[in-house]
C-alpha positions in Angstrom: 51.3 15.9 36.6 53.4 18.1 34.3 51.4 16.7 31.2 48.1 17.4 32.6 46.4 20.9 31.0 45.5 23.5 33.4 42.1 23.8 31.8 41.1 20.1 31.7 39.2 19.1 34.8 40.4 15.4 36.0 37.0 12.8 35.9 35.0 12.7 38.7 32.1 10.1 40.4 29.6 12.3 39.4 30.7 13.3 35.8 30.3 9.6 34.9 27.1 8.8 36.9 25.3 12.3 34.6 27.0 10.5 31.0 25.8 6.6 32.5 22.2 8.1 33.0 22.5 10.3 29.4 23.0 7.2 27.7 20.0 4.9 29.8 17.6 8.0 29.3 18.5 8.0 25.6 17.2 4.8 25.2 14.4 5.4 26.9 13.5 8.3 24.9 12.8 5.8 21.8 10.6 4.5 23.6 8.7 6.5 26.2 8.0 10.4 26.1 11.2 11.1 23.5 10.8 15.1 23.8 11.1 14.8 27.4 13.5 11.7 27.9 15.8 13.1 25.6 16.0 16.8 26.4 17.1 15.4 30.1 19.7 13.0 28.2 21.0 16.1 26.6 21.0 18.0 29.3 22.7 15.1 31.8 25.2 14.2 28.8 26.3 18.4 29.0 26.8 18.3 32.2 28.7 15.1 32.4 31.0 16.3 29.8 32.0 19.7 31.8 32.4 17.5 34.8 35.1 15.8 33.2 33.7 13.3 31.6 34.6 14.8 27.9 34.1 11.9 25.4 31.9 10.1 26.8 29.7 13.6 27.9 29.5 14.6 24.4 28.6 11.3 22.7 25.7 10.7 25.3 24.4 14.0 24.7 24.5 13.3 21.5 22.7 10.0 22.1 20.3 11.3 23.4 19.1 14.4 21.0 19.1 11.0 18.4 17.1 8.4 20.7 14.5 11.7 20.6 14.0 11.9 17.2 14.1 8.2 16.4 11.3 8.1 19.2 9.2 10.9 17.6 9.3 9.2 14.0 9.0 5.9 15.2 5.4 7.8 17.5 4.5 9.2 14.6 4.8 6.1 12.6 2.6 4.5 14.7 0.3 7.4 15.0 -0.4 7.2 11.7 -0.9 3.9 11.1 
């Protein structure tokens, strides 16, 4: 316990189950509805991340904001086509 921060918030269910459904709605989001699917990603990966969830938060919320825009240029790709 003594090399535990007093700021850091130990991992939680929850925390993990937000960055698990980040990640799945960022790969939706190439796919289906990307402005949508991937602000919720964002939003989901966030709040994993202050639950606890640090790393993995951050790199789904990142995930995310990337699955969006690859989904809009790969939409407007076919748009134009």
């Amino acid at each position: 316990m003594a090399d535990r921060h007093a700021t850091a918030r130990p991992r939680s269910g929850a925390a993990r189950v937000c960055t698990i459904i980040a990640f799945v709605f960022a790969v939706i989001a190439i796919f289906f509805l990307p402005p949508l699917f991937g602000l919720v990603g964002l939003v989901l990966g966030i709040v994993g991340a202050v639950l606890g969830d640090k790393p993995l938060g951050w790199w789904a919320a990142a995930a995310s904001v990337v699955g969006a825009v690859i989904g809009v240029v790969i939409g407007y790709a076919i748009y134009r086509s």
